[in-house]
C-alpha positions in Angstrom: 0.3 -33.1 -5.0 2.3 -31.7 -2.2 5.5 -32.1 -4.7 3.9 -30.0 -7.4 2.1 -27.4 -5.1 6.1 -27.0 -3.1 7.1 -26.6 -7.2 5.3 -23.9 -8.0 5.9 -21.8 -4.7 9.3 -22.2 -6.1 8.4 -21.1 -9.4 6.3 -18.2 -8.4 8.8 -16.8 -5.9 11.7 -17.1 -8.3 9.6 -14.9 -11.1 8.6 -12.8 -8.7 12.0 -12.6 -7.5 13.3 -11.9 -11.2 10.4 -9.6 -12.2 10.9 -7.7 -8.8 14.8 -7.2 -9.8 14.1 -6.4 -13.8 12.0 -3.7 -12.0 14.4 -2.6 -9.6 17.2 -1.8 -12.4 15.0 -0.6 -15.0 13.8 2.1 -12.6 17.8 2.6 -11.6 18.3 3.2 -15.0 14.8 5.7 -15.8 15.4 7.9 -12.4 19.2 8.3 -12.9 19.4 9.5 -16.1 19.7 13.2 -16.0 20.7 15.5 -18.8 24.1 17.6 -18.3 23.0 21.4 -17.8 23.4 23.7 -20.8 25.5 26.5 -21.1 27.9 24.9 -19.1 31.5 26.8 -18.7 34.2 24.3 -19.1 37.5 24.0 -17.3 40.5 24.7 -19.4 43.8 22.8 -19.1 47.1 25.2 -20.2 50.3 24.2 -20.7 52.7 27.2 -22.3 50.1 27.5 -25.2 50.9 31.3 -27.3 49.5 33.8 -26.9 47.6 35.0 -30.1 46.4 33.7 -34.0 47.6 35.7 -36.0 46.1 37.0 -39.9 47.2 35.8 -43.2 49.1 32.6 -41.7 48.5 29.2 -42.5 47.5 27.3 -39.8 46.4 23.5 -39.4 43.3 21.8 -37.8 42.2 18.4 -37.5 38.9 16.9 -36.5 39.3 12.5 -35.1 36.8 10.3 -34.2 38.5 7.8 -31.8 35.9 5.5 -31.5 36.6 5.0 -27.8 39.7 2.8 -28.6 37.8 0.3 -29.3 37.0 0.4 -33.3 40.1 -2.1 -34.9 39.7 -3.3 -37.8 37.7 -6.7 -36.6 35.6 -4.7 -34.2 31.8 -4.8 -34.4 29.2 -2.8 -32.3 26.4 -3.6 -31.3 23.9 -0.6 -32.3 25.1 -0.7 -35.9 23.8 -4.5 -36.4 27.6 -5.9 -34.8 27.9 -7.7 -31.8 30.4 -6.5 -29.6 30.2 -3.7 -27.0 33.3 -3.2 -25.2 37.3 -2.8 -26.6 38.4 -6.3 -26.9 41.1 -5.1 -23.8 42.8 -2.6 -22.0 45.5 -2.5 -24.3 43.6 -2.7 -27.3 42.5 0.6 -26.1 46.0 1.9 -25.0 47.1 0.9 -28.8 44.2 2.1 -30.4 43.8 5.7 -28.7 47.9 5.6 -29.0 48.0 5.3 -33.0 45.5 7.8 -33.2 46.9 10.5 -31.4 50.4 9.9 -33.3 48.6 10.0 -36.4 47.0 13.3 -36.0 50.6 14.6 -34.2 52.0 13.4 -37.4 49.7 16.2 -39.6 51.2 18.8 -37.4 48.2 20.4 -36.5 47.6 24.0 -34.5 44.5 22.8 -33.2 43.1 19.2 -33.0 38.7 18.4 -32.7 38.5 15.3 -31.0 35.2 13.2 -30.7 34.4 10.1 -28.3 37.2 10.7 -26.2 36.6 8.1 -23.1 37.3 9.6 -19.1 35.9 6.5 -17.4 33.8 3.9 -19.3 33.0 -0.1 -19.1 33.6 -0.2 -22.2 37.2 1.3 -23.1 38.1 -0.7 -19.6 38.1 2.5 -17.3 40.9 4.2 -19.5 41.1 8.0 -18.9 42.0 8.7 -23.0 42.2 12.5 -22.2 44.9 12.2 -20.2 46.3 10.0 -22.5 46.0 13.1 -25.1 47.1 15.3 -22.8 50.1 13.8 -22.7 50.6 13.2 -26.6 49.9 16.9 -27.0 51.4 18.3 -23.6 52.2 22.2 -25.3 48.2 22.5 -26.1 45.9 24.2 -23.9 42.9 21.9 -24.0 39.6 21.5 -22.9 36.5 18.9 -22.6 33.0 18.8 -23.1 31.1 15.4 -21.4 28.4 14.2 -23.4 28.1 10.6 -22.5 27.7 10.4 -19.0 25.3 7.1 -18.3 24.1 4.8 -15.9 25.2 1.1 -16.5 23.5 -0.8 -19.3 22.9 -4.6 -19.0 22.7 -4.5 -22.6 23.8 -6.9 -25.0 23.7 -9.5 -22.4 26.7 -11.4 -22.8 28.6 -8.6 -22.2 26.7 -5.3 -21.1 28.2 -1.7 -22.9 28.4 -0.8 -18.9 28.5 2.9 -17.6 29.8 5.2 -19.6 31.3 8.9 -19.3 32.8 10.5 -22.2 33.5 13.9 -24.2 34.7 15.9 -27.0 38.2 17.0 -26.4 39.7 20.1 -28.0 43.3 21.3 -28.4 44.9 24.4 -29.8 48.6 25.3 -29.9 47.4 29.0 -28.8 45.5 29.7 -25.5 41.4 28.7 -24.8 40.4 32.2 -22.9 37.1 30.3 -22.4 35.0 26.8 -23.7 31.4 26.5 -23.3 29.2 23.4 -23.5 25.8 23.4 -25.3 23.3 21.0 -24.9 21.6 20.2 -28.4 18.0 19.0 -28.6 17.9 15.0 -28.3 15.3 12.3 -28.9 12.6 12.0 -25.7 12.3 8.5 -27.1 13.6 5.3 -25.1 16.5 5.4 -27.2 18.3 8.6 -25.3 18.8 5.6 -22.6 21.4 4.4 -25.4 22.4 7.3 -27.3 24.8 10.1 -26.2 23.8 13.1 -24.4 24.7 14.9 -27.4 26.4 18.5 -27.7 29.0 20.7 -29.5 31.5 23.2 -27.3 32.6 26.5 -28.3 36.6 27.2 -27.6 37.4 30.7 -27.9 41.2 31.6 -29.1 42.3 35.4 -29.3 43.2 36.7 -32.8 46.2 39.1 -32.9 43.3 42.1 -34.1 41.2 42.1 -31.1 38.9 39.4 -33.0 38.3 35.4 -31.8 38.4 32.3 -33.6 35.8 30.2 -32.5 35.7 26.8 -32.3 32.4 24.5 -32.7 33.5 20.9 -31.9 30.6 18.6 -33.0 28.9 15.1 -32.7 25.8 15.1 -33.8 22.7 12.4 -33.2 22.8 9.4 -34.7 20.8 6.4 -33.4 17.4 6.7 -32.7 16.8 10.1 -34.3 14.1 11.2 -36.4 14.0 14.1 -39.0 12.8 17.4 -36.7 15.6 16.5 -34.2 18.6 16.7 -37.2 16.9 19.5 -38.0 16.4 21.1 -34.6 20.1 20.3 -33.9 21.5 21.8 -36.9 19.6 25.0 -36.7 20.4 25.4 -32.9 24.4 25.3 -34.1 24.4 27.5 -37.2 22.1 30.1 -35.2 24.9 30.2 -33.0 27.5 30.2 -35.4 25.8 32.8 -37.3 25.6 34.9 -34.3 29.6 35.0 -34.0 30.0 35.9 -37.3 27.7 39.0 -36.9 30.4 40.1 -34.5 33.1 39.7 -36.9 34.9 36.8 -35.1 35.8 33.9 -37.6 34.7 30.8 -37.2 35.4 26.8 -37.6 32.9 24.2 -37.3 34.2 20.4 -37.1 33.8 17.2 -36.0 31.4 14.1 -36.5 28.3 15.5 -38.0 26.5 12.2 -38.8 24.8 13.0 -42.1 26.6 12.5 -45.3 28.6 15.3 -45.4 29.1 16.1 -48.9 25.5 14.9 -49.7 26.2 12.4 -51.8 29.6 10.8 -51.3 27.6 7.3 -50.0 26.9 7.2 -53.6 30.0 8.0 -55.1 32.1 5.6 -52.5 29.5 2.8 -52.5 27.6 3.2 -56.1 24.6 4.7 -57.1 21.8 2.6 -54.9 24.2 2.7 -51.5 22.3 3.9 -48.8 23.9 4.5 -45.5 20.6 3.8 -43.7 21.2 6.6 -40.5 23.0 8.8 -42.1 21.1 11.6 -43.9 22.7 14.0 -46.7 24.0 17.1 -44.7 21.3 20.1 -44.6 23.2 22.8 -46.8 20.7 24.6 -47.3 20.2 25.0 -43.6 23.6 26.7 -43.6 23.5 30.7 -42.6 24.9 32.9 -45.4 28.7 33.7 -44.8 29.3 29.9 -44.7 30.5 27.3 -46.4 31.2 23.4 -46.3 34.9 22.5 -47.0 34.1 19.8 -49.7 37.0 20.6 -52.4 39.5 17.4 -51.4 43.0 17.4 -52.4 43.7 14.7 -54.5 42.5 12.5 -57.1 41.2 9.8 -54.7 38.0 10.6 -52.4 39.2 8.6 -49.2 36.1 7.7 -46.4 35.9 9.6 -43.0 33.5 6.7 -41.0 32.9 2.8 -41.6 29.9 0.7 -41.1 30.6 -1.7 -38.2 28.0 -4.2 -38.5 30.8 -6.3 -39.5 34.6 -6.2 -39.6 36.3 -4.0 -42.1 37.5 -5.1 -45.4 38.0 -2.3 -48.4 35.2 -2.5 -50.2 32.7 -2.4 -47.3 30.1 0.5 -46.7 32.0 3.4 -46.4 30.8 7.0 -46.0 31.8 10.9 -45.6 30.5 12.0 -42.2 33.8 14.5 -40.4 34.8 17.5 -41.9 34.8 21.4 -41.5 32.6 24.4 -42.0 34.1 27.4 -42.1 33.0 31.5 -42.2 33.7 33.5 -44.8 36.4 35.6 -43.5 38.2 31.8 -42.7 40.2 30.3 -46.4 40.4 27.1 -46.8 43.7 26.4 -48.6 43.5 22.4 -48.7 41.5 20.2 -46.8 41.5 16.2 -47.4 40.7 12.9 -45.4 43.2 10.8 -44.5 43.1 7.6 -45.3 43.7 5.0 -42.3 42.5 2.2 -43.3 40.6 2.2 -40.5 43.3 0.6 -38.3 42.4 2.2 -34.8 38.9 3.5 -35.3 36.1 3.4 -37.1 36.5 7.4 -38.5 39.4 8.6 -40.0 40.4 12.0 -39.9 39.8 15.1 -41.5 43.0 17.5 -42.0 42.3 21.5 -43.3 44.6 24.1 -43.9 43.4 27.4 -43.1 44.2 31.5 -43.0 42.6 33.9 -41.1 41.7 36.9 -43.6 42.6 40.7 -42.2 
């Protein structure tokens, strides 16, 4: 009796012990999680940039998903039914975030919208992929917006997605007088613990007529979001949007919007009963008069912009339509198309436009 009593004493204090430290990190995680202010003024990075845009030139811009450097072709996550959490090693990352930089140097772009660019996560192994741009692109003035800035998650347990801290990352070949960070409306749900702290910035360049172009760099909510959050998200941006037009400035919207862009290219890249699950068909009719989605692609071929990753890619796996640009009225769009990259370094690929600025 004396054996068995001593053996649960043991028991006890060692579920006490364990419920006690469960406790102890789920309330680390809860009380440290604090949203990133809105309206926040970004710092600005120059580096010989010109001066002015100028009318009635073509001009190039290019929205890229990295995927956090982690997304080769073999690479599963986690929240998308995968398994893995983290890049498989530091110089998977270097490789990864090194192909896709060259690969959107090789479009020549004059201005470059990245998404899921990594300053110092657990899971791109503490890789600062800005600088790493930075350097790739070192006559851009460029700028970053954080929206990933997390406490460290225990989850999956055999190997936890860590702390992360992340951004959107913009670059233009002519000087940022200003960038601003806006906070978009996010899900109150337990989820947010596991989901970005989503936003968009707003990178103003000067226009040789007194006028701006204005930037929106995007990554809308995926995971965990319900209807009246895509919504509230969508109206908060093409308010704004809207609001720049009124003022005459022209404006470019890109990035990774997480709906089906075109409204139906799940169907017409997967067959007729695809269904992407997430990723809702974009909100058009949302859009403010004066704009417009740049949906005409070059080519013959429709090419993908995002992957599923519940498992590793082959072609002929899920694919989907979820970058790409929105543009004012006083912005042309001469050619825009997605590049196809066979997923190689990331699970988006990206999204080229040509553009002119109209008198």
């Amino acid at each position: 009796m004396k054996i068995w009593k001593r053996i649960l004493i043991i028991a006890v204090c060692c579920f006490g012990a364990l419920l006690l430290l469960v406790c102890g990190y789920l309330g680390y995680v809860v009380f440290s999680y604090e949203r990133i202010p809105d309206l926040q003024e970004l710092p600005i990075d120059r580096a010989g940039a010109k001066d002015a845009a100028q009318t009635q030139t073509e001009y190039v811009i290019v929205t890229q998903n990295l995927g956090f450097g982690a997304y080769t072709q073999d690479f599963t996550f986690f929240m998308d039914g995968g398994t893995q959490s983290r890049a498989e090693s530091r110089e998977s990352v270097i490789a990864c975030i090194t192909e896709g930089a060259q690969t959107v140097a090789s479009l020549d772009p004059d201005f470059i919208l990245f998404q899921e660019v990594d300053l110092d996560s657990t899971r791109s192994h503490h890789t600062n992929q800005y600088d790493m741009l930075r350097e790739q692109f070192p006559t851009f003035s460029s700028t970053y917006a954080v929206n990933y800035d997390s406490a460290y998650l225990a989850y999956p347990f055999h190997s936890p997605h860590g702390a992360s801290y992340s951004s959107l990352a913009t670059f233009s070949a002519f000087d940022i007088t200003s960038s601003l960070r806006r906070s978009f409306p996010i899900s109150t749900s337990l989820s947010k613990f596991l989901d970005l702290d989503r936003c968009y910035s707003v990178s103003r360049i000067p226009v040789e007529n007194g006028k701006e172009l204005v930037l929106y760099n995007v990554h809308a909510s995926a995971y965990g979001s319900d209807d009246s959050i895509r919504e509230a998200q969508m109206s908060m941006l093409f308010e704004d949007m809207a609001a720049e037009y009124a003022q005459g400035n022209y404006v470019i919207c890109g990035g990774d919007f997480n709906h089906d862009f075109t409204g139906n290219s799940s169907q017409k890249l997967n067959g007729a009963d695809a269904d992407f699950g997430w990723a809702q068909p974009f909100p058009a009719d949302m859009l403010p008069d004066g704009f417009t989605r740049c949906i005409d692609y070059a080519g013959e071929v429709l090419y993908p912009t995002c992957r599923n990753c519940d498992v590793a890619y082959e072609p002929g796996n899920f694919t989907i339509i979820v970058d790409g640009f929105i543009v004012s009225d006083n912005v042309t769009c001469t050619e825009v198309r997605n590049v196809d990259t066979a997923f190689t370094y990331s699970d988006h690929a990206p999204v080229v436009m040509t553009f002119t600025l109209e008198p």
